[in-house]
Backbone bond lengths (Angstrom), bond angles and torsions (degrees), N, CA, C in turn:
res aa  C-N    CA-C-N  psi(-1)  N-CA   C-N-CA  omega(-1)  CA-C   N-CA-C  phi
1 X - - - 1.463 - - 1.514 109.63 -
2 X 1.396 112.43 136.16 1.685 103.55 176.57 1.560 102.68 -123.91
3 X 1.302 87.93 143.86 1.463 99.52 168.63 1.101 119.82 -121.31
4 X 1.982 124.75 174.32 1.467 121.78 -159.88 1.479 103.90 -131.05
5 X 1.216 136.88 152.17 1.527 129.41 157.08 1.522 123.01 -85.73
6 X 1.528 95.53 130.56 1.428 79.94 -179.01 1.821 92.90 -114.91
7 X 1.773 104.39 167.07 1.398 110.18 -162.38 1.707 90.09 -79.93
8 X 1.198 111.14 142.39 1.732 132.83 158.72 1.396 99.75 -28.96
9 X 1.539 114.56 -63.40 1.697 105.73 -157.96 1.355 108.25 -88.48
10 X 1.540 124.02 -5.20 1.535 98.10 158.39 1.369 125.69 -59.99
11 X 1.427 131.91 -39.91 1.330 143.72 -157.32 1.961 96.88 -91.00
12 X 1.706 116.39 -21.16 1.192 107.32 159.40 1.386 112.36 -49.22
13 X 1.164 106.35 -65.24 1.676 136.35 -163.37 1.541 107.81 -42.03
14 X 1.090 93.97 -39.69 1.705 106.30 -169.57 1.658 101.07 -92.43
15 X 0.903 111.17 -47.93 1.826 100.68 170.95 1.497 107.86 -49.11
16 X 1.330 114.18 -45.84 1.502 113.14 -165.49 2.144 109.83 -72.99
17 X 1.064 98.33 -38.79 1.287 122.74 168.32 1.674 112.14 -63.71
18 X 1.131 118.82 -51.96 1.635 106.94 -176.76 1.370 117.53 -117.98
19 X 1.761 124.09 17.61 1.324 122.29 156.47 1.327 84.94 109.28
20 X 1.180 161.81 14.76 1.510 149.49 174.83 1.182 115.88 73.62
21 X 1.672 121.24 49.86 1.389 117.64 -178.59 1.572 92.64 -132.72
22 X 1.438 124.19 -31.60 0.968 125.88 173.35 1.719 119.66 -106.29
23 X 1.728 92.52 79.93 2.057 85.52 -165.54 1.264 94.92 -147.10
24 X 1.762 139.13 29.85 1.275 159.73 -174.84 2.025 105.31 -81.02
25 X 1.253 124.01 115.27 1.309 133.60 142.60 2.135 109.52 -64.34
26 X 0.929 119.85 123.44 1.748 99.42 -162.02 1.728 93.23 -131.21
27 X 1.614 113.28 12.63 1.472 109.70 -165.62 1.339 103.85 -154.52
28 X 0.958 136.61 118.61 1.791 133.36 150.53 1.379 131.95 -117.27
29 X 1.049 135.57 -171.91 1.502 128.39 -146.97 1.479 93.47 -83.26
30 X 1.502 157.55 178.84 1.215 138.95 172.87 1.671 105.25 -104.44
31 X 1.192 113.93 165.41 1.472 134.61 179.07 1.617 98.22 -127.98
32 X 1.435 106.59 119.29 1.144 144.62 161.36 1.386 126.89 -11.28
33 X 1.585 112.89 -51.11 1.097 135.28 -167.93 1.540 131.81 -171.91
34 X 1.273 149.57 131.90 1.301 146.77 -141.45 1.372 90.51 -69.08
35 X 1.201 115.58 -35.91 1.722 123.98 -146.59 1.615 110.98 -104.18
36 X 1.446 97.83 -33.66 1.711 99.02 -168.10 1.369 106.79 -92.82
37 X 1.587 103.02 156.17 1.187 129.90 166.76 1.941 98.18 46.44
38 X 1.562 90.85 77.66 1.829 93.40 -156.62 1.710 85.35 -102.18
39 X 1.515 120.16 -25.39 1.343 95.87 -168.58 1.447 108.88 -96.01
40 X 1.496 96.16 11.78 2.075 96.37 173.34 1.173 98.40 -68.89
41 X 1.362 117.73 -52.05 1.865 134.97 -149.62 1.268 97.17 -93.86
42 X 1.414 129.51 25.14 1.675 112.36 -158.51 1.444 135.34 -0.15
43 X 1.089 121.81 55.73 1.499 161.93 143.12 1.352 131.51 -79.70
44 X 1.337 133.90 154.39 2.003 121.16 -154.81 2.028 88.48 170.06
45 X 1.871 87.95 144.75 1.143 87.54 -171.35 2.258 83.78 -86.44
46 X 1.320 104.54 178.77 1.558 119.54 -169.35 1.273 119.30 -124.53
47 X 1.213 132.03 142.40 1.069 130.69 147.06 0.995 144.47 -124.18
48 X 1.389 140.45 145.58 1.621 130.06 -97.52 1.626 82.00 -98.02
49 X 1.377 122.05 -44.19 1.575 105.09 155.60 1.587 151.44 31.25
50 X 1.745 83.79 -85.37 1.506 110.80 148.26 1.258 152.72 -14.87
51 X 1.749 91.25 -58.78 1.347 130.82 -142.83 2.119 92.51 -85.40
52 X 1.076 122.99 93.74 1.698 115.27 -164.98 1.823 74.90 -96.24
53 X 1.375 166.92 15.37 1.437 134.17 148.58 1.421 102.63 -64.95
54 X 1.748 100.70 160.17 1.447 107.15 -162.54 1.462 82.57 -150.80
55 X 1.814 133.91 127.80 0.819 128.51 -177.63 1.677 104.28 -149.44
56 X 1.547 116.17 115.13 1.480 133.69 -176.27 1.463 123.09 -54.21
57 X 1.164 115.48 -11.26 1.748 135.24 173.09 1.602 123.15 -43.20
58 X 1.201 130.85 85.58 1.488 115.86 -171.64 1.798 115.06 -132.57
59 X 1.647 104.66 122.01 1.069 104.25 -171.09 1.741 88.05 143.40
60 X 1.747 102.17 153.43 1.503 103.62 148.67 1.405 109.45 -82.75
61 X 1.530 111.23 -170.71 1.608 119.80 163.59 1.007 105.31 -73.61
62 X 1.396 123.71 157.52 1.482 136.98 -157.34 1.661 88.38 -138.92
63 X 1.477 139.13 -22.42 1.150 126.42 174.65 1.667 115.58 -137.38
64 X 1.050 135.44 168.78 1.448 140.74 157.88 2.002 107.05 -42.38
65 X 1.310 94.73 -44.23 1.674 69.55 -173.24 1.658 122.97 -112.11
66 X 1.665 97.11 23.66 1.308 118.69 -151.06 1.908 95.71 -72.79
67 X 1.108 115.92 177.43 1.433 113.95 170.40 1.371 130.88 -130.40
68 X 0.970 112.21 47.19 1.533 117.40 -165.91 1.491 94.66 -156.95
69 X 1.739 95.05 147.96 1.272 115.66 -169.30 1.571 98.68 -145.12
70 X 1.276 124.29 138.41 1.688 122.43 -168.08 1.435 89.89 -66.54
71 X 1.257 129.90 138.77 1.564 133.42 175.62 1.695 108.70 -84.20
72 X 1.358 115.05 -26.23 1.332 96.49 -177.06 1.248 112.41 -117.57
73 X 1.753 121.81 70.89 1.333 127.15 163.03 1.224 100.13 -102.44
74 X 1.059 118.07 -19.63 2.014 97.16 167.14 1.585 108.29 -119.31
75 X 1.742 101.73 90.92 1.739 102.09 173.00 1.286 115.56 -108.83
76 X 1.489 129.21 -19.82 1.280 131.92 146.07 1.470 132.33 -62.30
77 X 1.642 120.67 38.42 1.377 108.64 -177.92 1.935 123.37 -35.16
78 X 1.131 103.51 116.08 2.010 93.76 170.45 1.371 90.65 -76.33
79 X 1.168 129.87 -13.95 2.038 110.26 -157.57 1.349 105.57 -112.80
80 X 1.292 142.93 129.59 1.456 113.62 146.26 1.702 107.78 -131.99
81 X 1.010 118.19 159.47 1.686 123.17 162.14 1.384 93.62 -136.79
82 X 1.333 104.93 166.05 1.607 146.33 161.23 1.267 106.88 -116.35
83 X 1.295 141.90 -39.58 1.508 146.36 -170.56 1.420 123.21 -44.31
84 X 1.220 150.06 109.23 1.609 128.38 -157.39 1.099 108.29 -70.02
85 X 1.176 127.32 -11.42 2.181 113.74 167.02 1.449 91.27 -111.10
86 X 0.977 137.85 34.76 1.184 120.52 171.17 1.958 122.54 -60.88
87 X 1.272 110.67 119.64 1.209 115.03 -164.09 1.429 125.02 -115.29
88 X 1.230 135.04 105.42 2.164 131.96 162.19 0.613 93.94 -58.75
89 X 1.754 134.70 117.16 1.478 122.16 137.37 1.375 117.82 -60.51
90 X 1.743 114.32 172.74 1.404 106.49 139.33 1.442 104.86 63.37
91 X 1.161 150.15 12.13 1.645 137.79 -158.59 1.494 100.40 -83.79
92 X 2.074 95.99 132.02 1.666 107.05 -178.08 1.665 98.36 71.04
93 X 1.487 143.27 -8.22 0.855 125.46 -159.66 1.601 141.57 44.68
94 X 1.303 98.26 39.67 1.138 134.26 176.84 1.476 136.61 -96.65
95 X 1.564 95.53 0.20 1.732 99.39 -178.49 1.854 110.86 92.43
96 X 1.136 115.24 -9.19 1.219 111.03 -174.16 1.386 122.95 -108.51
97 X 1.025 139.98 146.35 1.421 145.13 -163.80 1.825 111.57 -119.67
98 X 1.027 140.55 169.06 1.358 148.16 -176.21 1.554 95.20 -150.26
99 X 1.459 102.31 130.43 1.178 100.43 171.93 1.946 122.24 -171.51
100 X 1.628 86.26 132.75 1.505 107.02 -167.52 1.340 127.60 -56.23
101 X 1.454 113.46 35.57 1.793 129.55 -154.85 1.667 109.81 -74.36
102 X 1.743 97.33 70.60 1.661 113.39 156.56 1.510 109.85 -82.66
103 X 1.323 116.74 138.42 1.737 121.91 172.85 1.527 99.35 -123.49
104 X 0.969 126.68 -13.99 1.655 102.15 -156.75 1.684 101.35 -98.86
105 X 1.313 145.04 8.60 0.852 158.51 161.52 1.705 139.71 -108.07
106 X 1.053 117.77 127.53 1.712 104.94 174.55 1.313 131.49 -113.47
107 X 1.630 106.49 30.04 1.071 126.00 178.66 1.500 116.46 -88.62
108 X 1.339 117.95 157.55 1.361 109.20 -171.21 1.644 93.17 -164.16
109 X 1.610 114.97 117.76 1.840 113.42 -7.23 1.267 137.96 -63.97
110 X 0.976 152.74 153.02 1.608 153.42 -165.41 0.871 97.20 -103.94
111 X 1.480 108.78 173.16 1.505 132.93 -160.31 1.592 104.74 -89.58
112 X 1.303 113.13 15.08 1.931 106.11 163.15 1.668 90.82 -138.10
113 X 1.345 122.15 167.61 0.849 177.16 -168.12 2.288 125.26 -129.36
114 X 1.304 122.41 94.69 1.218 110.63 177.53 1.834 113.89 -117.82
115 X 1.435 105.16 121.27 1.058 111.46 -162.66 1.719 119.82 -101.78
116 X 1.392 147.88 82.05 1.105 154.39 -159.78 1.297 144.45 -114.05
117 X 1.532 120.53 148.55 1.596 103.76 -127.21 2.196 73.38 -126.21
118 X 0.741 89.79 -53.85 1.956 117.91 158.80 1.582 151.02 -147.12
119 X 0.757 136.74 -168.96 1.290 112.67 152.10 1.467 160.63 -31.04
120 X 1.553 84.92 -36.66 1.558 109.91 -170.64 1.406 96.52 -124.99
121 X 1.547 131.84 -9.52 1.448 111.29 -175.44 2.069 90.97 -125.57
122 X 1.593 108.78 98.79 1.266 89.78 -159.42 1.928 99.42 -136.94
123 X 1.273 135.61 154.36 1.941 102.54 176.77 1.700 79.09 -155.08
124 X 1.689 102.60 157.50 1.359 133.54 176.56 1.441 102.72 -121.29
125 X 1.529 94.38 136.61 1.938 108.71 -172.67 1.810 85.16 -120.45
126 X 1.604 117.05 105.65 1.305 124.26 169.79 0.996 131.16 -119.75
127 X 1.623 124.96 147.91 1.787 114.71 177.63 1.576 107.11 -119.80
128 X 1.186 106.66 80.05 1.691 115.61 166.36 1.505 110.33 -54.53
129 X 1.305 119.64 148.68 1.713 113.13 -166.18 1.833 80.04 -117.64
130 X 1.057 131.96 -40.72 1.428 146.74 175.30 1.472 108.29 112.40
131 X 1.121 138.82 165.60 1.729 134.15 -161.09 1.232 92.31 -161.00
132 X 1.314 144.70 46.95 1.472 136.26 139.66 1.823 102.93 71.46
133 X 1.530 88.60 68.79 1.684 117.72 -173.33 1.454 112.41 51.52
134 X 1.931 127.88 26.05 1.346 100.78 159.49 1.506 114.94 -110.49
135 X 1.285 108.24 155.66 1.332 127.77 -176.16 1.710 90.63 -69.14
136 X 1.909 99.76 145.83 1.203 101.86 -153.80 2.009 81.25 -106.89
137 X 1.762 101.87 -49.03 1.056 111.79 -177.13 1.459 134.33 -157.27
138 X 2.180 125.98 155.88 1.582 83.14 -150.95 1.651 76.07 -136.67
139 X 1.486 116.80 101.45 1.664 116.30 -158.16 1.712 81.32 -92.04
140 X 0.921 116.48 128.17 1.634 131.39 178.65 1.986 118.46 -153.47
141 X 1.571 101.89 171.69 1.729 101.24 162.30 1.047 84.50 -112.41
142 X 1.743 78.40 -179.31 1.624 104.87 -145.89 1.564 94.19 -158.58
143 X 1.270 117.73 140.92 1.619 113.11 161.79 1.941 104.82 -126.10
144 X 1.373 130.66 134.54 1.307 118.86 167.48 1.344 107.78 -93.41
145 X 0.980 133.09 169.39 1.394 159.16 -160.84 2.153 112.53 -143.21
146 X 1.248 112.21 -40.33 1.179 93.31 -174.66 1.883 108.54 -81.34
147 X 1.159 120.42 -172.77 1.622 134.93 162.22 0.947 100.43 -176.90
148 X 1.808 82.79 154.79 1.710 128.29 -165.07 1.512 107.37 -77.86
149 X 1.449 102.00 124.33 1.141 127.13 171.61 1.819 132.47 -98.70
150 X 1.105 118.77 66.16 1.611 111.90 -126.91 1.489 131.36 65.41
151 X 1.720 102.15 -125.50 1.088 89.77 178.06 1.762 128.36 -105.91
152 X 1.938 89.01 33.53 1.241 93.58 -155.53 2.069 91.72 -122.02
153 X 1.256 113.77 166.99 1.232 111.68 176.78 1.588 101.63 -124.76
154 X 1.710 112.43 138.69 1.504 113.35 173.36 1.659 111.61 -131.86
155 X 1.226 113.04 170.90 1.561 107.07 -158.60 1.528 84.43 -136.64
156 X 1.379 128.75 150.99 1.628 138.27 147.26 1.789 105.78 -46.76
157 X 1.372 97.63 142.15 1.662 105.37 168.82 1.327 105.81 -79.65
158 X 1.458 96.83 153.73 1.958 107.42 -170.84 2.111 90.71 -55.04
159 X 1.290 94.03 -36.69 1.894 95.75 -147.68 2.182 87.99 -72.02
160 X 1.285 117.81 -7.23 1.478 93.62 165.06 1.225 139.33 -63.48
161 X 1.605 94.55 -17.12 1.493 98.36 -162.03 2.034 107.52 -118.52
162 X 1.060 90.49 141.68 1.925 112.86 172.79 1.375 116.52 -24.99
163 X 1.986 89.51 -79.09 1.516 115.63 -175.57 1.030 106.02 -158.66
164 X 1.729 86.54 152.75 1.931 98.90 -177.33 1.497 94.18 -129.06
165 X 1.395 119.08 129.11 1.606 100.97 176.26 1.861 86.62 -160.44
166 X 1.446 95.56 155.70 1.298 104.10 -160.10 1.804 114.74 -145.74
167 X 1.354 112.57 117.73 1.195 115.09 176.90 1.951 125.14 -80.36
168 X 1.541 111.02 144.31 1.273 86.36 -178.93 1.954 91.72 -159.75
169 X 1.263 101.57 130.50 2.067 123.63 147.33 1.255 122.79 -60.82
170 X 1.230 140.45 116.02 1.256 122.82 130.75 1.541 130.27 -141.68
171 X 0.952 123.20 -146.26 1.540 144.38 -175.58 1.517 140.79 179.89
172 X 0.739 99.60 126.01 1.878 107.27 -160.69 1.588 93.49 -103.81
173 X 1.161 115.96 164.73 1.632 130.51 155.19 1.238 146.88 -68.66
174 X 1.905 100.00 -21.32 1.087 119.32 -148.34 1.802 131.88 13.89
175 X 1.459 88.61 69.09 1.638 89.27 147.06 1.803 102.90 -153.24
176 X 1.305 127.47 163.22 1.039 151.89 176.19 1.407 113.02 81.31
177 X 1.376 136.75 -115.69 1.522 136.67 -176.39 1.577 98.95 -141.08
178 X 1.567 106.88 129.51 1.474 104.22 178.94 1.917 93.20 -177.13
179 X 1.705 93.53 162.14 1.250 105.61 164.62 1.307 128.44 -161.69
180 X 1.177 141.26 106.68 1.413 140.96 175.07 1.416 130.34 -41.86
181 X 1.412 118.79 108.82 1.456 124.44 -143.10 1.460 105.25 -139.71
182 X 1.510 115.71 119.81 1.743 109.52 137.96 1.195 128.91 -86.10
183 X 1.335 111.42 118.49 1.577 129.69 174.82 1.525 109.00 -79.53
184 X 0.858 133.08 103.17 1.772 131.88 158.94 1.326 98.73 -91.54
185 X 1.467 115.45 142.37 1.037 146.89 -156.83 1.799 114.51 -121.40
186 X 1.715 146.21 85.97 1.156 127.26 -156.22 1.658 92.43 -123.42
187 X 1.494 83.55 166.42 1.850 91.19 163.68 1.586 102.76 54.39
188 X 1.329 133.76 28.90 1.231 139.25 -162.89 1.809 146.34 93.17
189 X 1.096 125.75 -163.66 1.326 94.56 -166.40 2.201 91.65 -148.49
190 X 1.346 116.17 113.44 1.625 130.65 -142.12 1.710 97.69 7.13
191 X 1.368 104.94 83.20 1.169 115.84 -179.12 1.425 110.07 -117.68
192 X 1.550 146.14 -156.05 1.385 137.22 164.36 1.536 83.31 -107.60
193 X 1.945 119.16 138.80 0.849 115.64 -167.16 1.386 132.68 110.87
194 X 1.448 102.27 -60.69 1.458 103.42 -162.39 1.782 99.90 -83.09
195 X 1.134 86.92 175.05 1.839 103.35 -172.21 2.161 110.89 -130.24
196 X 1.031 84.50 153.91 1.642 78.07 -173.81 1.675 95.43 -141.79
197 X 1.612 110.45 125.82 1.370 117.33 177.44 1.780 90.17 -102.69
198 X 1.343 102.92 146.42 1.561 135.97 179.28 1.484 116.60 -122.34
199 X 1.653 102.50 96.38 1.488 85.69 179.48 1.721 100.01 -88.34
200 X 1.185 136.87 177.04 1.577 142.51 173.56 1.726 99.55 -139.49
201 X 1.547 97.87 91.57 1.673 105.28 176.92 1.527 106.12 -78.58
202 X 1.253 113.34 -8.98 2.035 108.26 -174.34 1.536 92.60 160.65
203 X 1.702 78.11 113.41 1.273 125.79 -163.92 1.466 110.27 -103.01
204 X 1.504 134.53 149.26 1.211 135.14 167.39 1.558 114.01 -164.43
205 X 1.256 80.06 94.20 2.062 114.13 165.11 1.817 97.33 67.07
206 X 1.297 115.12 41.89 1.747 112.84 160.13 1.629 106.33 -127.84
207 X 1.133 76.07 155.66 1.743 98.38 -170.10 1.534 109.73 -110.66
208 X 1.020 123.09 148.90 1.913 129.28 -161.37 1.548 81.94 -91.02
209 X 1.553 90.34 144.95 1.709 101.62 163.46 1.221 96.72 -69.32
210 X 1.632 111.61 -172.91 1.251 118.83 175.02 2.079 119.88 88.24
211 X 1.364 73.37 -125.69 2.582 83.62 -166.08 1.431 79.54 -163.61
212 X 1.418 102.58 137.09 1.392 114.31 174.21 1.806 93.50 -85.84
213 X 1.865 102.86 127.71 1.512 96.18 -179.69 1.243 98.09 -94.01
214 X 1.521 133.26 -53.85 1.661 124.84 -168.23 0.945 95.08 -158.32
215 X 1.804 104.19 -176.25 1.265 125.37 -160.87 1.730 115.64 -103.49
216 X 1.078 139.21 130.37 1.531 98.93 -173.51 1.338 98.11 -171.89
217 X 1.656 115.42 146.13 1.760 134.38 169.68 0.764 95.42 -59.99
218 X 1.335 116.00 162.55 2.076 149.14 143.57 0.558 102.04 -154.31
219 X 1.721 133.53 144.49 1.373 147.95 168.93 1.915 109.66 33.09
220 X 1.228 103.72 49.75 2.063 102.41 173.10 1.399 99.09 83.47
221 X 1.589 148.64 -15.36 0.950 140.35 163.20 1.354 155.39 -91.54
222 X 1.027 149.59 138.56 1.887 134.84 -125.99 1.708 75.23 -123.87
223 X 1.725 114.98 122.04 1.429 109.40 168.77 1.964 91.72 -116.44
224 X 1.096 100.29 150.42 2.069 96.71 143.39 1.596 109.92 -92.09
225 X 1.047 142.25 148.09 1.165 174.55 -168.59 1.463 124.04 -111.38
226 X 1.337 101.01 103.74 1.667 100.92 -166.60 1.368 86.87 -147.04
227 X 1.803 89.05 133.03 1.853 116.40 159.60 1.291 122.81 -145.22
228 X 1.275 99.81 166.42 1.393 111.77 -163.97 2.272 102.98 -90.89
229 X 0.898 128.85 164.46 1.384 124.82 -144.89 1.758 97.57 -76.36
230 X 1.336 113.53 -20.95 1.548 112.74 178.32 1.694 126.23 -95.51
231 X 1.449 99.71 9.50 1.535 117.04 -160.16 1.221 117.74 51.08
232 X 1.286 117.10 3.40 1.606 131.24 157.63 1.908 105.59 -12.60
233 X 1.553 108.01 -55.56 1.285 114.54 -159.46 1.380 107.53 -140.15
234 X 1.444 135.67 122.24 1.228 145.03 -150.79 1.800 109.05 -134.65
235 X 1.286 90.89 81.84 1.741 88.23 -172.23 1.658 106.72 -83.25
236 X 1.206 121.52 135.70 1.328 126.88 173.57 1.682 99.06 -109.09
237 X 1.190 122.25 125.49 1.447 121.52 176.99 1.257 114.78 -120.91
238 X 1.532 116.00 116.74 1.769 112.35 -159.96 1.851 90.62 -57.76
239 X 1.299 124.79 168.08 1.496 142.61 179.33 1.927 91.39 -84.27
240 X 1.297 98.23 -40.32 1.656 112.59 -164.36 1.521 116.40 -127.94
241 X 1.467 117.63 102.32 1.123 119.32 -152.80 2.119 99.02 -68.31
242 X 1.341 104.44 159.68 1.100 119.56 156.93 1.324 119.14 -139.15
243 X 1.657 104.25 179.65 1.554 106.28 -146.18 1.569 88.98 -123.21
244 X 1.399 106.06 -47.16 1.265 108.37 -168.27 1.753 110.38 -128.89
245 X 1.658 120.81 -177.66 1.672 121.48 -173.92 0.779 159.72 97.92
246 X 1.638 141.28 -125.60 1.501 102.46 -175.29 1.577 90.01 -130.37
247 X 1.069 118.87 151.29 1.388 120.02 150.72 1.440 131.45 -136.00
248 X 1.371 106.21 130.25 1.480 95.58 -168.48 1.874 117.24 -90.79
249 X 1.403 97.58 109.02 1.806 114.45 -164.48 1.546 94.19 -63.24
250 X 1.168 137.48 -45.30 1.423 128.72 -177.35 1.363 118.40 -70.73
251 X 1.441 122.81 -38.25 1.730 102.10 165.95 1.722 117.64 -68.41
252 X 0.978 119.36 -35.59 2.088 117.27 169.40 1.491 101.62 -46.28
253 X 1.515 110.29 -35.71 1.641 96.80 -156.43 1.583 92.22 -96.45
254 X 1.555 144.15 -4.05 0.924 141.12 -165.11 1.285 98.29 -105.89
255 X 1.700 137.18 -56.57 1.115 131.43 130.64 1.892 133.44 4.60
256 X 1.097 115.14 -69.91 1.333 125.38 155.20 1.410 114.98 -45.50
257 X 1.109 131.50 -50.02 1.410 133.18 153.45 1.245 137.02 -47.46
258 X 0.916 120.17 -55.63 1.715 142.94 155.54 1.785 103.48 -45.28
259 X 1.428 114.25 -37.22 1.190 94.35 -164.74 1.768 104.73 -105.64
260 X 1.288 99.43 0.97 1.886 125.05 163.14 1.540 95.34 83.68
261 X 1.358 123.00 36.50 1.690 124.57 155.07 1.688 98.97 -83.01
262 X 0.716 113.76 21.26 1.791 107.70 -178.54 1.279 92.18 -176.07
263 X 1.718 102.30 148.91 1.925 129.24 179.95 1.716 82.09 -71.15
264 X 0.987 92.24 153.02 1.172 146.96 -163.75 2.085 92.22 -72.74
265 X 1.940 101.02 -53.88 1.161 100.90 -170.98 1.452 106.79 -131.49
266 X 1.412 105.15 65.16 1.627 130.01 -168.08 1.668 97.13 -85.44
267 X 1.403 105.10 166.98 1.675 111.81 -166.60 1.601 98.51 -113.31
268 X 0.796 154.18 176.51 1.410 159.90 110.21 1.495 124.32 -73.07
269 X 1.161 118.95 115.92 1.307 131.41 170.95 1.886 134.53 -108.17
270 X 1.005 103.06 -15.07 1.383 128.66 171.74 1.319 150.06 -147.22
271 X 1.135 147.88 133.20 1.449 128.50 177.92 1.626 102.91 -135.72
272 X 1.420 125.92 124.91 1.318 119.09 -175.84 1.845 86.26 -127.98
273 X 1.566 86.56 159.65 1.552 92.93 169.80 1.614 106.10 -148.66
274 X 1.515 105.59 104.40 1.751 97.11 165.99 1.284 108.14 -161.45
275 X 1.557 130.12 -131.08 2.180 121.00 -170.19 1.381 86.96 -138.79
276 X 1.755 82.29 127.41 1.803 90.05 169.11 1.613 105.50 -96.09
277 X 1.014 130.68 161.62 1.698 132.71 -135.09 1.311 82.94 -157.19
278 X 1.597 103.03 127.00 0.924 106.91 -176.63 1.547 99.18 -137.68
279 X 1.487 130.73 -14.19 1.370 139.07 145.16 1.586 108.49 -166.99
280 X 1.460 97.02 152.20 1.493 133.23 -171.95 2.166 94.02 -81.77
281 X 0.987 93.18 -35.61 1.901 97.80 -163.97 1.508 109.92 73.22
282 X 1.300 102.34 43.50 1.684 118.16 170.48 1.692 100.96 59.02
283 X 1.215 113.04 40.08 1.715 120.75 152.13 1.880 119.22 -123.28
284 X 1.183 108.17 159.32 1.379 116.95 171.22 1.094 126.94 -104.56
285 X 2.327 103.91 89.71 1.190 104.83 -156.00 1.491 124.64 -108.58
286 X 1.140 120.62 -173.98 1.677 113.74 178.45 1.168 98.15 -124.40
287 X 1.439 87.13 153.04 1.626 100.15 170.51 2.143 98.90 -154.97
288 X 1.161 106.07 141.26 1.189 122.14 -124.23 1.545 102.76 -124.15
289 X 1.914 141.69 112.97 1.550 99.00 170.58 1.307 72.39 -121.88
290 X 1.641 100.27 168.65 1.473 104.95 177.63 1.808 103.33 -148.98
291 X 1.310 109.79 26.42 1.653 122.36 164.74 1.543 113.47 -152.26
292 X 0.969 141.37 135.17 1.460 132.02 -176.44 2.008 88.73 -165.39
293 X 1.522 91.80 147.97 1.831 107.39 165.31 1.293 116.35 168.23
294 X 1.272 109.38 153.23 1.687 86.42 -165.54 2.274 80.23 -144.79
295 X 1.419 109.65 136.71 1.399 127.68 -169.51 1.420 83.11 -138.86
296 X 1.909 81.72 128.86 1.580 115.57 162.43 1.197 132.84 -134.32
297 X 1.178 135.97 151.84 1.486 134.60 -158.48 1.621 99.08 -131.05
């Protein structure tokens, strides 16, 4: 799998420019191995030891809109960083990446912490101070889809593929400003061009950049619909938050098409799913996934 760097102040630029929906670093140079050469990358494998959050939660979810997630299925983290790009490639060798995507700081260690057990069983302990609605940071997985072709990078067209549908756990804290989000990434990645759909499965106290355009189903679910004036950024915000399930990523993105927020013969290059954080409310909080996968045809 290859990945690309992108510069810090484009994704400033673009938060400041499109309301803080479009202000994501989604790629960094890769690291080798979870384990090696951990104090180059300030990165270290963990033990759960460590770990002083303490959270009263017990049980899986028992429904679609339930809120609770057992807190201690990931107490053996193998992974941890502090680093604000701190990045897993590759995890399980599976195509998937973990990654510690703080921007608003250049301190190191930063103000989160991401602690990981795998891919899918993974949690961030953060202290957002809040910055006058910008997202501070959005520690999530991620799978890419395009590769380098020389010196050029290309992605599959949305219309190659069947289905995209994607399972996902989590848990929030509820306190400060935050929301649990898949970002798909098309036509490139904060590139000139590219476009980024935002779904918001469970939301807490943020508002979509952009103008809310309408109201509207996909796959059994009631989103509002908010973009920014270039379709640059396509927030889908469930009406009714959920915690956990399925979502099917190819009807939103086919949808978007149909409704001409997206070319017609747009590429896919990314799909990440995790909470962009936009404040803690002066606590050091967790937020938690503990199912994630995404199957394509």
């Amino acid at each position: 799998m290859t990945l690309t760097t992108h510069p810090l102040s484009l994704a400033i630029a673009a938060c400041m420019a499109g309301g803080c929906s479009v202000e994501r670093l989604t790629a960094v140079e890769p690291i080798e191995s979870p384990t090696a050469d951990a104090a180059a990358h300030g990165q270290s494998p963990l033990d759960a030891t460590t770990d002083a959050f303490n959270d009263d939660s017990d049980g899986p979810p028992s429904s679609g809109d339930d809120d609770t997630v057992d807190a201690s299925m990931c107490e053996d983290a193998v992974f941890f960083t502090a680093q604000p790009l701190g990045i897993w490639n590759d995890v399980d060798d599976a195509g998937y990446n973990v990654f510690n995507n703080v921007y608003n700081t250049d301190a190191d260690p930063g103000p989160q912490g991401l602690y990981a057990c795998s891919y899918h069983s993974w949690y961030a302990t953060s202290d957002q101070p809040g910055n006058a609605g910008v997202v501070g940071s959005y520690p999530n997985v991620q799978v890419n889809y395009y590769t380098k072709v020389g010196d050029a990078s290309v992605a599959p067209a949305v219309g190659s593929f069947q289905t995209i549908t994607s399972t996902f756990a989590e848990m929030g804290p509820h306190v400060g400003v935050y929301e649990f989000a898949y970002d798909i990434w098309l036509n490139g990645i904060v590139s000139a061009g590219s476009s980024q759909i935002l779904i918001w499965v469970d939301n807490f106290n943020r508002v979509p950049a952009g103008s809310l355009l309408e109201t509207t189903t996909v796959d059994g679910r009631t989103y509002e619909v908010w973009t920014t004036p270039d379709n640059a950024s396509i927030v889908l915000k469930s009406t009714t938050p959920f915690t956990y399930g399925t979502v099917d990523l190819f009807a939103i993105i086919r949808w978007a098409i149909d409704q001409s927020l997206l070319r017609s013969d747009s590429t896919l290059w990314q799909i990440d799913f995790g909470v962009e954080i936009e404040s803690t409310a002066g606590e050091n909080a967790k937020f938690q996934v503990e199912d994630f996968s995404i199957t394509t045809m």
